[in-house]
C-alpha positions, 0 to 999 in steps of 0.5 A: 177253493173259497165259496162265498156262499157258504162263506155267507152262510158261515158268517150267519152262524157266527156264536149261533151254531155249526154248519154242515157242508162238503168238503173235498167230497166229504161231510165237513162241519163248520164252527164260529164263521171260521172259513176252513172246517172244524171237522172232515168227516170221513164219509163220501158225498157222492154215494148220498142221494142227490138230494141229500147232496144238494142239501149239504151244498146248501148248508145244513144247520146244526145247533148242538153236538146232540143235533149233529149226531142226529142229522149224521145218522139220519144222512148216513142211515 
């Protein structure tokens, strides 16, 4: 199932960074404006709190690999 809005979103960090979001109920992160995820990680959405779900519904922006490990641990911790 396509989302526009994250398609929009993907499309504003074309070259500029990733895009950490939910995919099939799992954490996936998004490269380049590509429509499909670079990565699905294997950690379940819906055991985050509610809020940490919303914000991965809305997109989390990532500039750096270094920036990503920080946000997983900080989501997963």
């Amino acid at each position: 199932m396509k989302r526009p809005d994250l398609y929009r979103r993907l499309c504003a960090v074309l070259l500029l960074g990733f895009l950490l979001g939910i995919r099939e109920g799992k954490i996936a992160l998004w490269k380049d404006g590509e429509a499909e995820p670079w990565r699905v990680f294997p950690y379940p959405v819906a055991v985050l709190p509610a809020e940490t779900q919303q914000e991965l519904k809305n997109g989390i922006r990532i500039d750096s690999m270094d920036d990503l490990d920080r946000v997983l641990e900080n989501l997963l911790s």
